[in-house]
ZASELO-23224 format. One line per 5 residues: number of its first residue (from 1); their letters; for each residue x, y, z of N, C-alpha, C. Coordinates in pm, whole numbers, plus 32768, in hexadecimal, padded with zeros to 4 digits. Layout:
N
NUM	A	X Y Z X Y Z X Y Z; ...
END
This chain:
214
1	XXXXX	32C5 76EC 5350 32D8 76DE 52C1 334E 7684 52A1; 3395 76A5 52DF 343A 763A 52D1 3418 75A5 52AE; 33BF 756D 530C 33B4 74BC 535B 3358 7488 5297; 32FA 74EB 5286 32F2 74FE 51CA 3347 74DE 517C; 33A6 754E 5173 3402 7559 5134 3441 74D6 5127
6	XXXXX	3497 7496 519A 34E1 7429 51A2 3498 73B0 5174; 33F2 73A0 51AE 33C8 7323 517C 33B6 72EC 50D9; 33B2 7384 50A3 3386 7361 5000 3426 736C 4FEB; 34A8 7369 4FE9 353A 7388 4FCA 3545 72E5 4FD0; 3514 72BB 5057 352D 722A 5071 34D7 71D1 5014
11	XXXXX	344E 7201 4FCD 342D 71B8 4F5E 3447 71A2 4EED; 3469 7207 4EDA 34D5 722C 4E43 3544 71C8 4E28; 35B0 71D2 4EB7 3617 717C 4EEE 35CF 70E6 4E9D; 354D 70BD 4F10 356B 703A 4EC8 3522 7001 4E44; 34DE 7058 4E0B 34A7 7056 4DA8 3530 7037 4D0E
16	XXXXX	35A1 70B3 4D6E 3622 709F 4CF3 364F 700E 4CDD; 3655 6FE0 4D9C 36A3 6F61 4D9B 3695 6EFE 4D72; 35D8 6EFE 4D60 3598 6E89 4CFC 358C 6E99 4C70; 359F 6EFC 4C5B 35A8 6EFA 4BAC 3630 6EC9 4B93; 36A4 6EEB 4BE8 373B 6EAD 4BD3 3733 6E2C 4BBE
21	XXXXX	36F0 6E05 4C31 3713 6D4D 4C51 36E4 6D19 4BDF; 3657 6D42 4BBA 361A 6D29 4B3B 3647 6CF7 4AB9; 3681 6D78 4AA2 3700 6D7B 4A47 3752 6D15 4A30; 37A0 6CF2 4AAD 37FC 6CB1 4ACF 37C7 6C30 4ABE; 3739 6C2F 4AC7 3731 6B8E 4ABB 370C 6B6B 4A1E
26	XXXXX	36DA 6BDA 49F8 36C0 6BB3 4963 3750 6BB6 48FD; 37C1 6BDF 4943 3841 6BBA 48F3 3863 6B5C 48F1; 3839 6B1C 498F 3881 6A83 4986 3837 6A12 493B; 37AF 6A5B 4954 3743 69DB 48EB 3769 69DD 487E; 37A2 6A31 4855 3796 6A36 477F 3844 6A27 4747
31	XXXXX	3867 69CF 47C4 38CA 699F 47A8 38DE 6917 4749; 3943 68F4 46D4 391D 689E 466B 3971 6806 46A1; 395D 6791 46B7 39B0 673E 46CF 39BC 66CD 4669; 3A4B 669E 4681 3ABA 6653 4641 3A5A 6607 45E1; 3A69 6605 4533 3A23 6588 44DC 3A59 64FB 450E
36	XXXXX	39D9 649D 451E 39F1 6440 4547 3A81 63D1 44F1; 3ADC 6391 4522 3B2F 633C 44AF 3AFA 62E1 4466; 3B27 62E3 43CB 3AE2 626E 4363 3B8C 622C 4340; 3B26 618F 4314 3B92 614F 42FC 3BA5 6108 4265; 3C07 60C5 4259 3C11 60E3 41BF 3BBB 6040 41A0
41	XXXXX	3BA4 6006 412B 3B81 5F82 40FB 3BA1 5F3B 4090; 3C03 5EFC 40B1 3C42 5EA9 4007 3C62 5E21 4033; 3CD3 5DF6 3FF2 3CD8 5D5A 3FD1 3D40 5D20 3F80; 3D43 5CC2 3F3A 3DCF 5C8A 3EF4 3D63 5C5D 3E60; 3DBA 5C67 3E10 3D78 5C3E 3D78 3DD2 5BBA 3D4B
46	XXXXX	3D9A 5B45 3D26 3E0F 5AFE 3CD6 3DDB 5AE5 3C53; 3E05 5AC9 3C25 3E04 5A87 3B65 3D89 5AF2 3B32; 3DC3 5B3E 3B3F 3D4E 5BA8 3AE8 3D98 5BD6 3A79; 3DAB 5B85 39C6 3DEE 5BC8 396A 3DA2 5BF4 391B; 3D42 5C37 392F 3CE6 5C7F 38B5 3CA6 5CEA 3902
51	XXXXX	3C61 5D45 3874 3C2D 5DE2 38FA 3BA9 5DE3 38F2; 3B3E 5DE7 392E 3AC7 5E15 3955 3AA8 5DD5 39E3; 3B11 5DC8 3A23 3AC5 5D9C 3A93 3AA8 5E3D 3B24; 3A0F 5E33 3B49 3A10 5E91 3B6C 39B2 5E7C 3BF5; 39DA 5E6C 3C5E 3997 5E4D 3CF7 3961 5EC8 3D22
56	XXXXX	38FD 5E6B 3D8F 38AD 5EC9 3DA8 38A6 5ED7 3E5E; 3861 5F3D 3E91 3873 5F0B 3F26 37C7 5F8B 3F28; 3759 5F29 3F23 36EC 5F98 3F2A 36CA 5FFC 3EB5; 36DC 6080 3EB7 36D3 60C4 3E56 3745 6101 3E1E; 37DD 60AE 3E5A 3868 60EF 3E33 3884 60A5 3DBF
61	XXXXX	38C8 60DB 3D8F 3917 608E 3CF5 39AB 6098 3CE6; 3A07 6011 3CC8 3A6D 604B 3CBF 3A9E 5FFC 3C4F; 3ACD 601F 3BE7 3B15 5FC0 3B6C 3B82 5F98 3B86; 3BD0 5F2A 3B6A 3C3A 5EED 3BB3 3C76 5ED6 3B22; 3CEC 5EFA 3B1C 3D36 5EE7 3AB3 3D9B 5E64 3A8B
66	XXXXX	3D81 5E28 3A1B 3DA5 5DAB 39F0 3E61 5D94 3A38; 3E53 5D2D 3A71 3EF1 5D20 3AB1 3F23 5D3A 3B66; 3EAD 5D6F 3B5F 3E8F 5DAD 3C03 3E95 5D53 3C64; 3EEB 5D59 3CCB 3F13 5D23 3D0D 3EA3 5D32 3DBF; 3E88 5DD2 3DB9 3E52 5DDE 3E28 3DEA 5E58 3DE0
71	XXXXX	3D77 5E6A 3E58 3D15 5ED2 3E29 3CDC 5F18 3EC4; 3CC0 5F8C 3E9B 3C65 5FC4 3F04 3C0B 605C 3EEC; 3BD9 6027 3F3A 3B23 60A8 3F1C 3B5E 611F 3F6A; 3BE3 6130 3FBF 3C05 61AC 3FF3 3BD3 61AE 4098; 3BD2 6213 40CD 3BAD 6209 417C 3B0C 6232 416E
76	XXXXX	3AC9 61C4 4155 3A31 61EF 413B 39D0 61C1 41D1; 39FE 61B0 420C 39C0 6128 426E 39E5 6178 4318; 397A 617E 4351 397E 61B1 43DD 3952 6148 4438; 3984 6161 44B0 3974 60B5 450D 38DD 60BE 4521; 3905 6004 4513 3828 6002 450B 37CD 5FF4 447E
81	XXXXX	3816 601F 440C 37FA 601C 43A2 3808 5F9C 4339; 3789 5F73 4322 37A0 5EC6 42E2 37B3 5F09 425B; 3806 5E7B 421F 3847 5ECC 4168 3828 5DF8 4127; 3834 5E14 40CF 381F 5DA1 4095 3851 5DC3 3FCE; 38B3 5D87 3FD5 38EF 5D89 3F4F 38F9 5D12 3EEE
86	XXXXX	3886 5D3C 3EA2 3871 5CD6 3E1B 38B9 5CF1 3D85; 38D0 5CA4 3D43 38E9 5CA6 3CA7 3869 5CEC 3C54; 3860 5D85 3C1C 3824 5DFC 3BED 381B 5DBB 3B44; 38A1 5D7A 3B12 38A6 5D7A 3AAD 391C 5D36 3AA6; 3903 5CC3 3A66 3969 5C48 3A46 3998 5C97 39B4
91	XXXXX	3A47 5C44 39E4 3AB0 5C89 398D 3A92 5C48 3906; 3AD7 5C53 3861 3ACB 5C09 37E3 3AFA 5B66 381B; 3AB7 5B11 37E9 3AE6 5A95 37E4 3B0E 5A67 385E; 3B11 5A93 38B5 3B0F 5A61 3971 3AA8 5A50 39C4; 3AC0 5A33 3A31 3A4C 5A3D 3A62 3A82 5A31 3AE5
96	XXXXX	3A34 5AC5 3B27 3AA2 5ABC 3BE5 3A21 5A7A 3C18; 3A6E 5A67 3CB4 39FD 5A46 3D19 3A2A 5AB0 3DC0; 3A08 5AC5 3DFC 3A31 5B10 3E96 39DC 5AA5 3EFC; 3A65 5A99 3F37 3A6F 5A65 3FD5 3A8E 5ADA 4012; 3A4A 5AB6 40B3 3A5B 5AEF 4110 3A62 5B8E 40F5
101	XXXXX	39D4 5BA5 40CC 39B4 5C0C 406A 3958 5C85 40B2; 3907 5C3C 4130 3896 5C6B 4170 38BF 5C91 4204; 3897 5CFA 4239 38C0 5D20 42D2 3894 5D94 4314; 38A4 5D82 439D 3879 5E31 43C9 3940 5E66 43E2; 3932 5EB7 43E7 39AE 5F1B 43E5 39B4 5F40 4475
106	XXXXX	3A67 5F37 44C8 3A6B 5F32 4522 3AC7 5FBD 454A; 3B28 5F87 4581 3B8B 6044 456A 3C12 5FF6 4558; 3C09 5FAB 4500 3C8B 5FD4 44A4 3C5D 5F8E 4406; 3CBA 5FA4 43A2 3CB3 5FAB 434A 3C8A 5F19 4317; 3C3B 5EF7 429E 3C17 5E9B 4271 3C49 5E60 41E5
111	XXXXX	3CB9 5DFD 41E0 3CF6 5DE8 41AC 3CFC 5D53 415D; 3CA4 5CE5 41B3 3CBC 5C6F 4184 3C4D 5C5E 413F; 3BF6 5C98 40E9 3BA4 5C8E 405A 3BF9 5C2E 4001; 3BD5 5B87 3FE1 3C15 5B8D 3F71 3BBA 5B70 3EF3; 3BE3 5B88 3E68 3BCF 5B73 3DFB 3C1F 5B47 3DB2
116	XXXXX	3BEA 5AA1 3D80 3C1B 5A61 3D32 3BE1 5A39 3CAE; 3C5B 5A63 3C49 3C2B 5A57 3BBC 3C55 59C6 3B7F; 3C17 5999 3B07 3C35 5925 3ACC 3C18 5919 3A3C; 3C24 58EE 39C9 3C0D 58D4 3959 3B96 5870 394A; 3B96 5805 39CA 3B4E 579E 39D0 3ADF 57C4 3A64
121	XXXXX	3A56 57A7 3A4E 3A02 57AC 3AAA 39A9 5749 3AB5; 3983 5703 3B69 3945 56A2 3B6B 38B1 56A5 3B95; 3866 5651 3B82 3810 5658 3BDC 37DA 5640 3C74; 37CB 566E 3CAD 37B0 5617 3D48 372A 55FF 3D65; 3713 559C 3D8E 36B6 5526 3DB4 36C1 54C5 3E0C
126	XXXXX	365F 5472 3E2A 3654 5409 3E87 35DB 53C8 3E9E; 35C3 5367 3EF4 3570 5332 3F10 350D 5326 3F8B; 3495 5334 3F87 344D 5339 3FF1 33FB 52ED 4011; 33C1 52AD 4080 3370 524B 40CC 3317 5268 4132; 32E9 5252 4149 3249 5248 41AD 31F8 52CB 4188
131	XXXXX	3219 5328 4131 31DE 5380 4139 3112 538A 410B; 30D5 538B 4182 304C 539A 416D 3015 5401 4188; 3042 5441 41A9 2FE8 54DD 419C 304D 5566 4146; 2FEE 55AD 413B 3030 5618 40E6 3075 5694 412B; 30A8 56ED 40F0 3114 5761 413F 31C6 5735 4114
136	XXXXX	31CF 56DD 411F 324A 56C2 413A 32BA 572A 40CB; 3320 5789 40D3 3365 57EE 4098 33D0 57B9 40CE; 3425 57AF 4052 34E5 57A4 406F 352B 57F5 404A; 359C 5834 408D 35DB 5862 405A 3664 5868 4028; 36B6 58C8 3FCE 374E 58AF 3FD5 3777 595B 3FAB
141	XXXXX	37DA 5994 4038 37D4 5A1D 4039 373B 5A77 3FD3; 374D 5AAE 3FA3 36CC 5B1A 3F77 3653 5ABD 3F21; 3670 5A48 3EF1 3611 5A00 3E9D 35AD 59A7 3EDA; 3553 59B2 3EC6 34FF 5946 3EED 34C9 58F3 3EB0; 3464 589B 3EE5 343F 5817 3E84 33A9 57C3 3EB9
146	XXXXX	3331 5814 3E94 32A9 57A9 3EF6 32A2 5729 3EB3; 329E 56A4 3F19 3280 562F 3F10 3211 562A 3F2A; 31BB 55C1 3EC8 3133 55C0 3EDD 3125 5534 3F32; 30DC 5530 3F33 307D 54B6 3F95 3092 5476 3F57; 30CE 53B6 3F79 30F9 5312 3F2C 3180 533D 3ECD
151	XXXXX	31B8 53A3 3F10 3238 53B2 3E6A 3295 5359 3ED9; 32E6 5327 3E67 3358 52C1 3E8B 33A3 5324 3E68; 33C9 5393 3DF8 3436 53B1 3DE6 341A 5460 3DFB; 34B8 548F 3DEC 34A3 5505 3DDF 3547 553C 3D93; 34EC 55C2 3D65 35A7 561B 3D0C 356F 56A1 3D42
156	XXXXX	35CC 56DC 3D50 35B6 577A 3D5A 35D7 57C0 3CAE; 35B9 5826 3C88 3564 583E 3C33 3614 5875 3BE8; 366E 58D4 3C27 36F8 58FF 3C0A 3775 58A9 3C11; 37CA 589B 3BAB 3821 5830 3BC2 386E 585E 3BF3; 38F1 5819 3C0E 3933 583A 3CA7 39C6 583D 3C5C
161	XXXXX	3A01 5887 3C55 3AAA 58B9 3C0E 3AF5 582E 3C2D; 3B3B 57EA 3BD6 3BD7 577C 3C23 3BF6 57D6 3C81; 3BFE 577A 3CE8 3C8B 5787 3D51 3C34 5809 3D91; 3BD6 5835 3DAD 3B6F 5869 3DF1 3B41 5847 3E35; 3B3C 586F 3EE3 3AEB 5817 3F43 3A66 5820 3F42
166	XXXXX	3A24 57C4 3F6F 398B 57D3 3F76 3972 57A5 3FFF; 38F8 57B4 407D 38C4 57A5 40AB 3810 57B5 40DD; 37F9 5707 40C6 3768 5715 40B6 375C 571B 416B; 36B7 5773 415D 3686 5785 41CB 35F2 5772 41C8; 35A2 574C 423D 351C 574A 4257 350F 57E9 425E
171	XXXXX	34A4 582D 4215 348A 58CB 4222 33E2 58CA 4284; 33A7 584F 423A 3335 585F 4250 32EB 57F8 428F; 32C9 5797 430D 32D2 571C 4323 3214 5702 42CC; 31DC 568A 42B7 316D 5685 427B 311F 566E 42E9; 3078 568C 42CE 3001 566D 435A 3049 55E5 43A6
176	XXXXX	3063 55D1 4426 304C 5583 4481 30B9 553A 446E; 3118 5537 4408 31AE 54FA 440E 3233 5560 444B; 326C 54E8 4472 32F8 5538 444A 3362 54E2 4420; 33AA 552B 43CB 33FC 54E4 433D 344C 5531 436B; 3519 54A1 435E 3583 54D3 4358 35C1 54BF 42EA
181	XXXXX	360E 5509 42CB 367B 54F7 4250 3708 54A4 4278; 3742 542C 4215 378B 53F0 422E 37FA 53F2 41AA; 386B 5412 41E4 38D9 5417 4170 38BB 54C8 4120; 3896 550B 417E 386F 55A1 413B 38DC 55F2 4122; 395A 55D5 411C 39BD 5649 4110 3A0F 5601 40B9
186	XXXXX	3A5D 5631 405C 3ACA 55FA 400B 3AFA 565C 3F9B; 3B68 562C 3F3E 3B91 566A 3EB4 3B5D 5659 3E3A; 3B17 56A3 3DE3 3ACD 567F 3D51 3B3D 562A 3D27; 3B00 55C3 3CC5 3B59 5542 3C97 3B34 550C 3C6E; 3B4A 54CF 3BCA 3AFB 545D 3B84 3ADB 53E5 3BFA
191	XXXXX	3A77 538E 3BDF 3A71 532C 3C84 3A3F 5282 3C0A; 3A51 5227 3C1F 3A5C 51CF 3BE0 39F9 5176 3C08; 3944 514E 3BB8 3916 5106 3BC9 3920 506A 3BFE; 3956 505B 3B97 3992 4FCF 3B98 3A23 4FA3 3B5B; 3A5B 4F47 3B52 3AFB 4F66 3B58 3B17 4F46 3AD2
196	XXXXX	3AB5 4EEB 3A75 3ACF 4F23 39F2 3A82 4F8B 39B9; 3A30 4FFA 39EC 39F2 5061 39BD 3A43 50B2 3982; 3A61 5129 3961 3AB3 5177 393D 3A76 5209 39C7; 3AD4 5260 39DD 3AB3 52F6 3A1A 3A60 533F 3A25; 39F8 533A 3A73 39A3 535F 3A5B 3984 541B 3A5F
201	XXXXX	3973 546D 3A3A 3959 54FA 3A91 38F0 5501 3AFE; 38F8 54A9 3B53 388D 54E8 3BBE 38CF 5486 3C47; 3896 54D2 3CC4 38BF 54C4 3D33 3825 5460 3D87; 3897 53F7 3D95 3813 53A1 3DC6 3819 533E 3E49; 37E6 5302 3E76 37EF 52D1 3F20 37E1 5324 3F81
206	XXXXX	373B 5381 3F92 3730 53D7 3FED 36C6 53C6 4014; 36BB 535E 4092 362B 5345 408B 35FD 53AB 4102; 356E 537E 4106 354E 53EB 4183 34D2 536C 41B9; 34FA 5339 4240 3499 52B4 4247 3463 531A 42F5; 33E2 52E2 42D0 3354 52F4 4335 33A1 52ED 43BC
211	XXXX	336E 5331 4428 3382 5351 44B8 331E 5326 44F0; 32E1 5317 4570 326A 5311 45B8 3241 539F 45C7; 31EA 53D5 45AC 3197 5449 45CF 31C3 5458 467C; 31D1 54EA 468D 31CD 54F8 472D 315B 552C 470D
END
């Protein structure tokens, strides 16, 4: 009767020891770990003297108050996370523009957003050549602009703040070309047709001339 006795004592034994371990492992699973770090997203403001200006980054909103020197959306941004900050709502009688506005988010803070305001706004434009097939899309940070098939010229549709950088880019190349941009980066600035013309508002000498197809 004993050799009984002991064998079911010894099942019991390990029957306890696996419900322990058990245990033990389901404490460590339902353990909570560290929120990942977010980082913050702003920028520098210049000549902004009037109030409604109010940026945007996606579905965030932030109103920027007339005189403002600097702005930011707070630590919204986790690494890996693309943000792109446009003008929501142009201020009374100004008109901003944002450089270096668009990005993915890295692990540290994002700071060089700028927005520049002006009283005076230009247009940007330029000129284009060989273009025979269609597609062709330009861009300048968040705006775009489709060129159709035989256009010599082109404007993007938003004018561009004084003293606001712009950079045009190929977004979209057209069927079977490829088109570069020449003279694509600079400062908004009256630009002078001809030398007795008077100032013009628009930004001009940007051509984009034909490539060989690879």
């Amino acid at each position: 009767m004993h050799p009984i006795q002991i064998h079911q004592s010894r099942r019991r034994a390990l029957i306890t020891c696996t419900i322990t371990l058990l245990g033990l492992m389901t404490a460590c699973s339902g353990g909570s770990s560290a929120p990942a770090p977010t980082y913050a997203l702003g920028g520098t403001v210049s000549g902004l003297s009037a109030s409604g200006l109010v940026l945007a980054n996606k579905a965030q909103m932030l109103t920027v108050s007339s005189g403002a020197g600097n702005f930011s959306f707070g630590s919204i941004l986790s690494s890996g996370t693309a943000y792109a900050v446009t003008v929501q709502t142009q201020p009374a009688g100004e008109m901003c523009s944002v450089s270096a506005g668009a990005g993915t988010a890295g692990t540290a803070n994002i700071a060089n957003v700028v927005v520049a305001c002006a009283q005076q706004a230009f247009g940007l434009g330029g000129t284009v050549s060989g273009l025979t097939t269609s597609g062709l899309v330009l861009a300048d940070g968040d705006q775009t602009v489709s060129v159709d098939v035989g256009a010599t010229t082109f404007a993007f549709p938003v004018p561009v703040a004084k003293g606001s950088g712009y950079a045009v880019t190929v977004k979209t190349q057209p069927a079977g070309l490829a088109c570069a941009v020449s003279k694509s980066t600079g400062m908004a600035r009256p630009v002078r047709r001809h030398a007795s013309s008077t100032e013009m508002p628009s930004i001009l000498g940007r051509p984009i001339s034909r490539m060989t197809a690879s």
